[in-house]
N, C-alpha and C positions, 0 to 999 in steps of 0.2 A: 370459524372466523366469520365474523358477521361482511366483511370487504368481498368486493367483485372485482379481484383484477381481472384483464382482459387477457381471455386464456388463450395459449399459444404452445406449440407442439417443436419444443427448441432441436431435440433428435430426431426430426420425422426424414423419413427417405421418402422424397417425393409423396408425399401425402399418405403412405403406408404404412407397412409396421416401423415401430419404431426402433434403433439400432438395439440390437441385445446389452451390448457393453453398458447402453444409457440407463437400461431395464435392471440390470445386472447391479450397476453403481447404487441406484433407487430403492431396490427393493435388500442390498447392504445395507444402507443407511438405516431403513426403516427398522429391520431386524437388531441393527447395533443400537439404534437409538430406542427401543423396545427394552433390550436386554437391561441398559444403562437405568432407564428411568424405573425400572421394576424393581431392581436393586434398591434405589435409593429409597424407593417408596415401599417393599416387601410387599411388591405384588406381581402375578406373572400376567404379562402384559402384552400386547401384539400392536402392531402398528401397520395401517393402510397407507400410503402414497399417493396422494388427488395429485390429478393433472399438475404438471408445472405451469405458474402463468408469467406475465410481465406486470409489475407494479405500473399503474398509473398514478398520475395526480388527486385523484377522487379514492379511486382503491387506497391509495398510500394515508391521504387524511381520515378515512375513517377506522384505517388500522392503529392508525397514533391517537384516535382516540380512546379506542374499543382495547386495546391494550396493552401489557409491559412488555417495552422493548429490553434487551441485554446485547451488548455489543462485545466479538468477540474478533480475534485476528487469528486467519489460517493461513497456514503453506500458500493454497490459492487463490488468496485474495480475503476482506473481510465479511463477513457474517454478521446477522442480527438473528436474534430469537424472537418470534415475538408470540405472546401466553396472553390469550382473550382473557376476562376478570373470570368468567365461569369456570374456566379451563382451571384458570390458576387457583382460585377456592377448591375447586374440587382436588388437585395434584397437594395443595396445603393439607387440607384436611386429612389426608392419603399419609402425609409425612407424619402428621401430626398427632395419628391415631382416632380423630375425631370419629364420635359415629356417623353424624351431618356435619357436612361443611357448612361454612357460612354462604347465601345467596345473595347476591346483587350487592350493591354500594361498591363504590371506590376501595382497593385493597389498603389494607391498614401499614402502617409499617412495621409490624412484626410477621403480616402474611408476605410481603414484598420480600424480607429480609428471606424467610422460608425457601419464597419460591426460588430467590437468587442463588439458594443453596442448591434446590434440586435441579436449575440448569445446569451447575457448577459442575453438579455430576453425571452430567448426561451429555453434555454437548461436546466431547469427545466422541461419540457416539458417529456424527456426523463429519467423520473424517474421508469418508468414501465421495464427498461432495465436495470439502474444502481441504483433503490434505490435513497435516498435522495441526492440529490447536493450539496456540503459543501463549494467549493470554487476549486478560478482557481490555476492553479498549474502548471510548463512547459510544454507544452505538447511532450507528447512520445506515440511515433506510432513503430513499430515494428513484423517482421515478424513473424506471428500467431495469430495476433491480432484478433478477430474477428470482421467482416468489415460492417454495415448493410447502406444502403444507401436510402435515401426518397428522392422522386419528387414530389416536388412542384408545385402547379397552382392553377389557370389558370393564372393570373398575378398578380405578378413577375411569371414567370416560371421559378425553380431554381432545384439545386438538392445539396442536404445535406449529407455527410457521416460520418458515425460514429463508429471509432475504438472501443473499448469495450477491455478492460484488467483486467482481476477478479487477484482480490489481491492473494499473494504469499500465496501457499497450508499448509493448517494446518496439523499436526504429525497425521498418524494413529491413530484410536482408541479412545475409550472414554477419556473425559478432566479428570484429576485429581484431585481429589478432597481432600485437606490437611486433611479430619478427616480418609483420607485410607494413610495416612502415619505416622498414632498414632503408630504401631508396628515396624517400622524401625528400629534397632537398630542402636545404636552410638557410635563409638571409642569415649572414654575418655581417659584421661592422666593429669597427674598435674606434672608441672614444678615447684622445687622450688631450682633451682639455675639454672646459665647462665653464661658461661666466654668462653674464645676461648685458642684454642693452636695453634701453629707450626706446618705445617707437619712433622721437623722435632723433635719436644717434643710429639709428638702422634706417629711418628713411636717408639720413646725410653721408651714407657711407659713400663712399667714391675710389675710383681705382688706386693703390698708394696705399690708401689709410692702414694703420697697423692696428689690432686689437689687442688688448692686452687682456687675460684672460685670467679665473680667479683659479683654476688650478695651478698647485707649485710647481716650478721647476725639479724634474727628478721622480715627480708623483707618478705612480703606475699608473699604466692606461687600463680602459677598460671592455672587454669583448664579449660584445653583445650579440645573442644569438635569438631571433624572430622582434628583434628591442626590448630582450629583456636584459640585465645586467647577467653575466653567466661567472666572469673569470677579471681575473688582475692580472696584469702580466705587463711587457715590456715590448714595445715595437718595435721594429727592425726591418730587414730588407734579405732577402734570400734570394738568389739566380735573379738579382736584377728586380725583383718584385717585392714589393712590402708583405711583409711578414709580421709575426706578431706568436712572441716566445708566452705559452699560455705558465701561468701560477695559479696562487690558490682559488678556491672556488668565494665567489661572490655570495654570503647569504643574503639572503631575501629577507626585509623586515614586514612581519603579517600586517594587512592592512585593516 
């Protein structure tokens, strides 16, 4: 990759070795993504692991120049591939049986079409990084992305980079759980009429005045839980205290 992101050591312990688990996961990837692309290309294949970096603004634009991106959706979050023009000539030419690949110029679209096929079959490979591969998706690269790049050989000799974007951060703190919201309490209220006035018949009201309201007489009332409609039912009076005998349930028209 012709780009300089700004390299940075995401599993270091205190500026030491770096955890086994992260070395472990990296050097999975590289093997699996090794295996995969050899296959599709009938060739045996080994793949190195450069430092992981962080995508900047300048690294990020000269990779979207310098070459094809593929966007994919994993378990942990989305992914990009991205396959310099050399890289990608040379992985075409590999597929394609060529003795020489084609060098430099813009990729054609039937090398495009190619190389889309031999990510198609390879970027399962990098499930030790994102989890399961679900499918392709736009791809979006972006500054902060974290950036891990493999080299490929002996022939093709290629070099493959891959964005890494872990999905948008979940709320602090432990998930909720509905049977810890059994004690909540809840505004009630039962409506059993409805009509509208005037601003100016609402500034003239005065002690006395009767309203006459546009719900019928006889029409269920209605009981409303946090002000949503919930229920229809019948008002009344229990031990001295208004009550209110609950009926059918109120549906809700979508808005």
């Amino acid at each position: 990759m012709s780009a300089s992101p700004r390299r940075v050591r995401p599993w270091s312990l205190g500026g030491h070795a770096e955890p086994p688990r992260a070395v472990a996961l990296l050097a999975e990837a590289a093997s699996s993504l090794a295996a995969r692309l050899g296959s599709a290309l009938h060739a045996e294949l080994r793949a190195a692991v450069l430092e992981p970096r962080l995508l900047d603004a300048s690294a990020l634009e000269s990779l979207a120049e310098s070459c094809a991106v593929f966007g994919w959706s994993g378990e942990c979050g989305e992914l990009a591939v991205l396959v310099d023009v050399t890289s990608a000539q040379a992985c075409v030419g590999a597929a394609l049986g060529a003795d020489e690949p084609a060098r430099g110029g813009a990729l054609s679209p039937v090398e495009r079409e190619v190389l889309a096929g031999i990510v198609a079959a390879a970027v399962s490979g990098l499930r030790p990084l994102c989890g399961e591969v679900r499918g392709e998706v736009p791809p979006r690269v972006a500054p902060g992305d974290l950036f891990v790049e493999f080299a490929i050989g002996p022939v093709p000799a290629a070099s493959l980079g891959v964005a890494l974007r872990p999905p948008a951060l979940a709320l602090p703190g432990e998930p909720i759980e509905v049977d810890s919201l059994a004690e909540v309490p809840m505004t009630l209220s039962v409506e059993f009429a409805r009509g509208a006035l005037t601003l100016a018949e609402l500034a003239g009201l005065a002690r006395g005045d009767v309203i006459a309201f546009d719900t019928k007489v006889g029409a269920p009332a209605v009981l409303k839980i946090g002000g949503q409609a919930a229920f229809a039912g019948d008002p009344g009076q229990r031990a001295g205290r208004a009550a209110f005998a609950v009926g059918e349930a109120v549906t809700r028209k979508a808005e």
